[in-house]
C-alpha positions in Angstrom: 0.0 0.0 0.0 1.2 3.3 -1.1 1.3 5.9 2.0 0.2 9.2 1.2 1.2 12.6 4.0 -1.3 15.4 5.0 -0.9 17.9 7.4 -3.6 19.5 10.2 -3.1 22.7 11.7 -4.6 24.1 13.9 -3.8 27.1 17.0 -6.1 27.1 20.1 -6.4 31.0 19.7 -8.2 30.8 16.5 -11.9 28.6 17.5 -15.4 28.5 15.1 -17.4 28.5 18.5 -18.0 26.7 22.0 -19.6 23.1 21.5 -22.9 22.9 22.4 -23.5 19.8 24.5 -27.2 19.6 22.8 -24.9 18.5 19.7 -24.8 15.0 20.8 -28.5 14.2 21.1 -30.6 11.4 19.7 -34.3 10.4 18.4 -36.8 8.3 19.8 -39.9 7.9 17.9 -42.7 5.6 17.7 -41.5 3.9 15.0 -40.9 0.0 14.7 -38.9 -1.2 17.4 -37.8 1.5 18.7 -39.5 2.1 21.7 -41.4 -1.5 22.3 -39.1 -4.0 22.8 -36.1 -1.5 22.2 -35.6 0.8 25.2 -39.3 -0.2 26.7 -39.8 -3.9 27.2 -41.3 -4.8 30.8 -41.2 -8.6 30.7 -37.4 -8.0 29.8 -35.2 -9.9 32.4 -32.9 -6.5 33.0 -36.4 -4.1 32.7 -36.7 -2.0 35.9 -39.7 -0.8 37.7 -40.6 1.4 35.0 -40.2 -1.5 32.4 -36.8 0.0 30.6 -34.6 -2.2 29.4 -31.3 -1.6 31.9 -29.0 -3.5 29.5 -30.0 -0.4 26.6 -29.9 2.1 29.5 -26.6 1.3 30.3 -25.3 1.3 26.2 -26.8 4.7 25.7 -25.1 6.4 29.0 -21.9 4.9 27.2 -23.0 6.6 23.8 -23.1 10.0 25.6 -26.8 11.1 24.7 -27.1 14.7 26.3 -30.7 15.3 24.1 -33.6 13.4 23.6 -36.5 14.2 20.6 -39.4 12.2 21.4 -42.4 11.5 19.9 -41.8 12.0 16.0 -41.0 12.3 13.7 -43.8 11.6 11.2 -45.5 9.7 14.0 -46.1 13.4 16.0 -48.4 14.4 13.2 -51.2 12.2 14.3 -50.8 11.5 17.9 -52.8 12.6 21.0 -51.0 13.2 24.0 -53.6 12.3 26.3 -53.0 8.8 25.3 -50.0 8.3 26.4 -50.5 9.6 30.1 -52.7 8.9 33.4 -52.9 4.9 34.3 -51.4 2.8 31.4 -54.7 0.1 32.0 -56.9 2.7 30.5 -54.8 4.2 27.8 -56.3 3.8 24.3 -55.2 1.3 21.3 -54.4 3.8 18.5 -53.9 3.0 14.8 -50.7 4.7 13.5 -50.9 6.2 10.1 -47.3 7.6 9.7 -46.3 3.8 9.9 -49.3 1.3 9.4 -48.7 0.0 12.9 -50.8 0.1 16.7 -49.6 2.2 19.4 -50.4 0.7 22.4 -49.4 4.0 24.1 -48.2 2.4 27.2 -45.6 4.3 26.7 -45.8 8.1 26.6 -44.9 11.3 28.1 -44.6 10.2 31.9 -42.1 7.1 31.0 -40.3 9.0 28.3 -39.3 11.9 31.4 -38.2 8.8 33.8 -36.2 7.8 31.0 -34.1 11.0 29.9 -33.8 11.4 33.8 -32.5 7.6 34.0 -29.9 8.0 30.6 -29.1 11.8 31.8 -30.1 13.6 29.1 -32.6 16.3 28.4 -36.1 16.5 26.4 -36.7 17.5 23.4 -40.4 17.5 22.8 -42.5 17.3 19.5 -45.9 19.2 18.9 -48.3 18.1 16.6 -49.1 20.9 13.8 -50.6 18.1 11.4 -53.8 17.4 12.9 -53.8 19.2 15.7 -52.8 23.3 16.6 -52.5 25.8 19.0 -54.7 24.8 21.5 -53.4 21.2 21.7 -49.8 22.7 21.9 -50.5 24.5 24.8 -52.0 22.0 26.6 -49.4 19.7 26.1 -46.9 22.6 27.7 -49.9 23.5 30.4 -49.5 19.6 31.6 -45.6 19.4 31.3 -44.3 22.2 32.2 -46.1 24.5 34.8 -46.1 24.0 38.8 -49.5 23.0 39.8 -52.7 25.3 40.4 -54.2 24.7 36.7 -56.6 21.8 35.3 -53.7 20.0 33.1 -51.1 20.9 35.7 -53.1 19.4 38.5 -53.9 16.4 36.2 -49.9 15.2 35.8 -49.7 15.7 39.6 -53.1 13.3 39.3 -51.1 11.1 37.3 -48.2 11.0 40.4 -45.6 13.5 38.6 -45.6 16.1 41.7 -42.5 18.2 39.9 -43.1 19.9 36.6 -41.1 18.1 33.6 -39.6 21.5 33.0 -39.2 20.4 29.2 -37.5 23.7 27.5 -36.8 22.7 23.9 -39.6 22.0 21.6 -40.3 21.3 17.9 -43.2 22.9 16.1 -44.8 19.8 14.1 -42.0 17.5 12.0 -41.0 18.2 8.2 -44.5 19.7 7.1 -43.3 20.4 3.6 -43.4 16.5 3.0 -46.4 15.1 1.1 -45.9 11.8 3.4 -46.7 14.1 6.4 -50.3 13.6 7.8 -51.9 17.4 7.5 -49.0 18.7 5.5 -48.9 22.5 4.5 -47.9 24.9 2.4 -44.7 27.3 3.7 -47.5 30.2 4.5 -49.9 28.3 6.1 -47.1 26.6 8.0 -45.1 29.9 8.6 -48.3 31.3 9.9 -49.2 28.5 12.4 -45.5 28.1 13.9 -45.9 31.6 14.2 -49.0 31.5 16.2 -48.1 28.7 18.4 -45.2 29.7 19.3 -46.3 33.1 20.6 -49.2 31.5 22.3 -46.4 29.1 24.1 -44.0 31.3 25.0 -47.2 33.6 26.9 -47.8 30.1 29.1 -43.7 29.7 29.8 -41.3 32.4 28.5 -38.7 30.3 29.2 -38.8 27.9 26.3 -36.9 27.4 23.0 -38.8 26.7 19.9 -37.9 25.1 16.6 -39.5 26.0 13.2 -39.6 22.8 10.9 -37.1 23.9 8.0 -37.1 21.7 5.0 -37.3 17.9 4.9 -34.4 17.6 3.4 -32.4 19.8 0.8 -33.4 18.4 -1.9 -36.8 18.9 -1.6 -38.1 21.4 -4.7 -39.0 23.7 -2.2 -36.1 23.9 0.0 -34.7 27.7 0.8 -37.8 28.7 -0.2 -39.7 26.8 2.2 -37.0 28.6 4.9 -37.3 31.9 3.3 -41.2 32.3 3.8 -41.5 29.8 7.5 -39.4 32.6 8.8 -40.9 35.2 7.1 -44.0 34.9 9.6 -42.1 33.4 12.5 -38.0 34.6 13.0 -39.0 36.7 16.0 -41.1 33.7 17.6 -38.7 31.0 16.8 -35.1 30.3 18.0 -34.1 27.6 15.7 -34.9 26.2 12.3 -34.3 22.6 11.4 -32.1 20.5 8.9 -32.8 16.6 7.9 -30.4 14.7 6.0 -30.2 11.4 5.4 -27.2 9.2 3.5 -27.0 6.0 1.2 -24.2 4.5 -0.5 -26.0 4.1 -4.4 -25.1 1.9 -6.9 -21.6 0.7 -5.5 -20.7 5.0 -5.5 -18.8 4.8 -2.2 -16.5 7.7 -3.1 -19.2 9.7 -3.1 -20.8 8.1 0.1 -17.5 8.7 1.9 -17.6 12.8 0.7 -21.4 12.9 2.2 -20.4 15.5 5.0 -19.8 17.7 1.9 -23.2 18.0 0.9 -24.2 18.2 4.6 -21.9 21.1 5.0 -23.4 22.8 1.9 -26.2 22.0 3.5 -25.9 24.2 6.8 -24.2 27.1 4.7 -27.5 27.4 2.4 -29.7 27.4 5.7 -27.4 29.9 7.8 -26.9 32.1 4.7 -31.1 31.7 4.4 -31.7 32.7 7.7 -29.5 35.5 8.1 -31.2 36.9 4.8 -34.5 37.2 6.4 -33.4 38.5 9.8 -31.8 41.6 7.7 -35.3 41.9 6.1 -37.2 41.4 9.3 -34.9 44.4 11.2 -34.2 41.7 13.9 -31.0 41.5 16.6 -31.1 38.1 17.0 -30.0 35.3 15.4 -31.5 31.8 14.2 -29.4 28.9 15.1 -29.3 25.1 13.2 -31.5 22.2 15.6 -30.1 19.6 12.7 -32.3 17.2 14.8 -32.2 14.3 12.3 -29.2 12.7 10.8 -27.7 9.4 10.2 -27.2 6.9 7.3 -30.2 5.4 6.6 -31.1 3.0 3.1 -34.6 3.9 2.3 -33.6 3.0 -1.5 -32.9 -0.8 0.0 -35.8 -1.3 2.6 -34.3 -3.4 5.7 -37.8 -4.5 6.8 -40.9 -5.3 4.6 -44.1 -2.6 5.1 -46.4 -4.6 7.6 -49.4 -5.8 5.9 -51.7 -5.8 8.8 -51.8 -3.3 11.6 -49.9 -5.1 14.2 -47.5 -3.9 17.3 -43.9 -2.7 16.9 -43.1 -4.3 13.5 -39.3 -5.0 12.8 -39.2 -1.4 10.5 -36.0 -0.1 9.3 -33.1 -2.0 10.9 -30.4 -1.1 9.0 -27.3 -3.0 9.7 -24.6 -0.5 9.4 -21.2 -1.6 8.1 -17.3 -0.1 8.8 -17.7 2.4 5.9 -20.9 3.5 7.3 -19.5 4.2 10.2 -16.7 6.1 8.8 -19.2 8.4 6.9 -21.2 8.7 10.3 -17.9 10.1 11.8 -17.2 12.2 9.3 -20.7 13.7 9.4 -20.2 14.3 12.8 -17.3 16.5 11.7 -19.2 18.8 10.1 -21.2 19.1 12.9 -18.9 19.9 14.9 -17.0 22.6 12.3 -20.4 24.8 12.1 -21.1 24.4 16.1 -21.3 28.0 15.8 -24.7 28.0 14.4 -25.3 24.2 14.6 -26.2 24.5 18.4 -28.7 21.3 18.9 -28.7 18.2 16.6 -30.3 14.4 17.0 -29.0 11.4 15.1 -31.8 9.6 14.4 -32.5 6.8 15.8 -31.5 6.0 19.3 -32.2 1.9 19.1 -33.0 -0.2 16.6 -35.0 2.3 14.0 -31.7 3.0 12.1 -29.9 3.0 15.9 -26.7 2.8 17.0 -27.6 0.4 19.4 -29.7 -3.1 18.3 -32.1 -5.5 20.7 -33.8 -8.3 20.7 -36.9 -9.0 22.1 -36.1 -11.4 25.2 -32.4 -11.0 24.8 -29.2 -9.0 24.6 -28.7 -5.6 23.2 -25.4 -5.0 21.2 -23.7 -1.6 19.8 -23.5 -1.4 16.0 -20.3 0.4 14.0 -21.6 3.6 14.2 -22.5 3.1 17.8 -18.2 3.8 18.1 -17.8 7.9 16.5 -20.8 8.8 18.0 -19.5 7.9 21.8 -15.8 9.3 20.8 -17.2 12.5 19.7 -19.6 12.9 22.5 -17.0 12.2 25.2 -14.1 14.1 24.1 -16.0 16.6 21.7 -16.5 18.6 24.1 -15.0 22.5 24.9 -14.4 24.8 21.9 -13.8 23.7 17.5 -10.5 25.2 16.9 -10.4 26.4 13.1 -8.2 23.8 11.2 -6.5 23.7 8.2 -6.2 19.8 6.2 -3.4 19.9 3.5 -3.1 16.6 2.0 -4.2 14.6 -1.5 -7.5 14.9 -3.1 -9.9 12.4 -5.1 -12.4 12.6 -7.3 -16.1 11.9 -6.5 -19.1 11.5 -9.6 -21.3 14.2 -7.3 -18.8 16.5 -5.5 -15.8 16.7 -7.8 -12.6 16.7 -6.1 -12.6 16.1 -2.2 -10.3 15.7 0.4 -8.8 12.3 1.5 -8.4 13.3 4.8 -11.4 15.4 6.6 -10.6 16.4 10.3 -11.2 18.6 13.3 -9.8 19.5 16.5 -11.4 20.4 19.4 -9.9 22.5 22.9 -10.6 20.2 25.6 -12.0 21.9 29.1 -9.0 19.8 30.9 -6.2 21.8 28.3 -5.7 19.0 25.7 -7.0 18.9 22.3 -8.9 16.3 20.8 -8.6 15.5 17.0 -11.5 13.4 14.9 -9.8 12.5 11.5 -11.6 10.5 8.9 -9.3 8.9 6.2 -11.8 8.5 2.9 -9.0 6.6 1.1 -9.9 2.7 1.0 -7.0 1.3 0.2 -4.3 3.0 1.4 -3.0 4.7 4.5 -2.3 8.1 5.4 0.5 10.0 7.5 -1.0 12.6 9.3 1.2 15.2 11.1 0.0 17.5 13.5 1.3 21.4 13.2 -0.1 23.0 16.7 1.1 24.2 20.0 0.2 20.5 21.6 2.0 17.5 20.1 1.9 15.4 22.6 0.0 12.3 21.4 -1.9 10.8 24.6 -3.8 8.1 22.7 -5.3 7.0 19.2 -8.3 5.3 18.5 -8.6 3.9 15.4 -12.4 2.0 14.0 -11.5 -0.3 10.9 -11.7 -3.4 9.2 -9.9 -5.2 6.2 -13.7 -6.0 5.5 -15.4 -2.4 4.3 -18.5 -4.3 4.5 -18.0 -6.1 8.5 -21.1 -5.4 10.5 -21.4 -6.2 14.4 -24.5 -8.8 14.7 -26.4 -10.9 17.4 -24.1 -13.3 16.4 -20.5 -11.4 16.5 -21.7 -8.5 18.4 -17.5 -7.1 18.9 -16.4 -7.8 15.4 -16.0 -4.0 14.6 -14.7 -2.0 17.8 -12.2 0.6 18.2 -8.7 -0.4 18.9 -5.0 1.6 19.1 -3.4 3.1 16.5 0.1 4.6 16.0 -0.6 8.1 16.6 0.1 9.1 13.0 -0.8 6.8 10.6 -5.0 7.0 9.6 -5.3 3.3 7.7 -7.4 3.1 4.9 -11.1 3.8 5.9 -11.1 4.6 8.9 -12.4 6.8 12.0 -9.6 8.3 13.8 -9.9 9.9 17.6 -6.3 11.2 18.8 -5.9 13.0 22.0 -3.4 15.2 22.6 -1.7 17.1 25.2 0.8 20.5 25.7 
């Protein structure tokens, strides 16, 4: 193998921004297995007293989750909250549209709060603007979020939740540009109901932050547009805007797969440059920040599960089985995360277990972590502090979508404890590279290295350790791999 050289550089003086630690947050939706017989299974021989799976608890504390969206997701735009709370015996059977399946509802709002508490992370709750409006929205933040003294507040106490939820972050619907979406709009009727919600929400508790539903994805016909005209109406209601973006190796294309952070990054500068359009237009002082609250690799064009064809419980829906180059690209993605942390401030990868998770179960048995399961927990851990701005010289290839790209992406983040952390992704699949280091800290501490001589080796129920992290050189990035060095002065 031929080895090729590239240089980082980097100076702790010179930073994009402070990492936010909402960065690092996941998706749980009522989708397949993700919540039955993924995190929630009460006949489970490790479930608690709230039914949850300790075994999952225990991998997703280790994946360093600090934010949770629940419900939806596509599911949000037809659910009731009221069925998921008071005594779980006399919760409602529900059909779910979004994905031809029952909710049971015996789990909702209640046992998602015990869980982020459990797992340490925060809420991130979902409204429904598909079917539902205003009204229901501020019930829903009547019932989670204010002391006591009102009907909904006294209710949850009813229901044995004495202490507020204190939820603060909050989505306004879920992608309603899509024509999949239940009670999908138009950018001005949208724009005008986020608008109107949020004001009516922020009257009940001033202290929340609010997401507008940006596009669905950026190559929707609509996208900017759809931006342009949501914030037209809401900019001064709204705090955030979100990005979705999904990736998928086609046709055997995996140069192009491996550059996917490049369209991502494109991505966040159309949306930034988008928003910061309208606020000149609008007059405002503030500024609108990124929730990028779903991302991941996901195959929709290679379906993992068939579509149920009955209504039935928690159907095995897409369980991807992610591979070493899909972790790679999931490393890399979180790169670019990381890069635009000055406007990217919240940001989910979607799913938490099972739906497209890092983490996999089975019903009855053991829960494993999958590839990606690894760049998620590195960056999460020692991602942390402020993204120094970096500069990668090194070789370049040539992609069918993106044109020439860099072998070598990379960033470095200023650890609170002094050292720097560096996430380097080597694209290359064949051969290795010699990165040096050109910064004040040299000191090399440790290297983590994910890889296999198999592009395509996959952890399973089977082999659940075949792909983990082990040590590298401290210089060398083999061929397609995810790279975490730690440095120190």
């Amino acid at each position: 193998m031929a080895e090729a050289h590239a240089s980082l550089r980097f100076d702790p003086s010179f930073a994009v921004g402070d990492v936010n630690p909402h960065l690092f947050g996941s998706f749980v939706e009522h989708l397949g297995r993700c919540v039955y017989t993924g995190l929630y299974e009460p006949g489970h021989p490790t479930a608690d007293e709230d039914g949850l799976r300790t075994d999952v608890l225990a991998l997703i504390r280790e994946l360093g989750v600090t934010l949770v969206r629940y419900p939806g997701g596509n599911f949000v735009s037809g659910y009731r909250w009221e069925d998921g709370v008071g005594p779980v015996s006399e919760r409602p059977r529900r059909t779910d549209m979004a994905w031809h399946s029952i909710e049971t509802n015996e789990f909702g709002l209640g046992e998602f709060a015990r869980f982020v508490a459990k797992v340490g992370a925060e809420p991130m709750m979902a409204v429904n603007l598909g079917t539902r409006g205003v009204q229901e929205a501020c019930d829903l933040l009547e019932y989670s979020n204010l002391t006591g003294g009102t009907a909904l507040s006294e209710l949850r106490r009813a229901h044995g939740a004495k202490d507020p939820y204190q939820i603060k972050l909050w989505c306004l619907g879920n992608e309603m540009d899509g024509p999949w979406q239940i009670g999908y709009k138009t950018a001005e009727e949208y724009g005008r109901l986020a608008a109107q919600t949020a004001r009516a929400m922020r009257l009940l508790d001033p202290s929340v932050r609010l997401v507008a539903c940006g596009s669905s994805g950026s190559g929707i016909p609509t996208f900017a547009e759809w931006e342009r005209v949501v914030l037209k109406h809401a900019y001064d209601s709204v705090d955030y805007i979100s990005c979705h973006a999904y990736y998928e190796e086609h046709d055997g294309d995996v140069g192009t797969f491996l550059a996917s952070a490049v369209d991502m990054e494109r991505y966040i500068q159309a949306v930034v440059a988008t928003c910061d359009h309208v606020g000149a237009v609008v007059r405002s002082q503030k500024r609108i920040d990124i929730s990028f609250d779903e991302w991941n690799v996901w195959y929709m064009n290679r379906p993992a599960n068939p579509w149920p064809s009955d209504w039935v419980v928690a159907p095995r829906l897409l369980e991807d089985v992610y591979t070493v180059t899909d972790a790679v690209v999931v490393g890399s993605l979180l790169i670019t995360l990381l890069q635009h942390c000055d406007r990217v401030t919240a940001a989910c990868l979607a799913q938490l277990v099972n739906v497209i998770g890092p983490i996999m179960t089975e019903p009855g048995g053991p829960a494993w972590r999958q590839t990606t399961f690894y760049p998620f927990a590195q960056a999460s851990r020692f991602g942390r502090g402020s993204v120094l701005r970096t500069l990668v010289d090194g070789p370049t290839y040539e992609t069918s979508k993106f044109g020439d790209v860099p072998v070598v992406h990379a960033t470095a983040v200023s650890n609170e404890d002094g050292g720097v952390t560096v996430f380097a992704v080597n694209r290359d699949t064949e051969n290795p590279v010699r990165l040096s280091l050109d910064g004040p800290m040299r000191t090399v501490v440790s290297h983590s290295v994910l890889r296999d001589d198999d592009r395509h080796a996959v952890n399973t129920l089977d082999n659940p350790d075949r792909v983990k992290p082990s040590a590298g050189d401290g210089v060398t990035l083999p061929p397609l791999s995810w790279n975490t060095i730690r440095l120190t002065a």
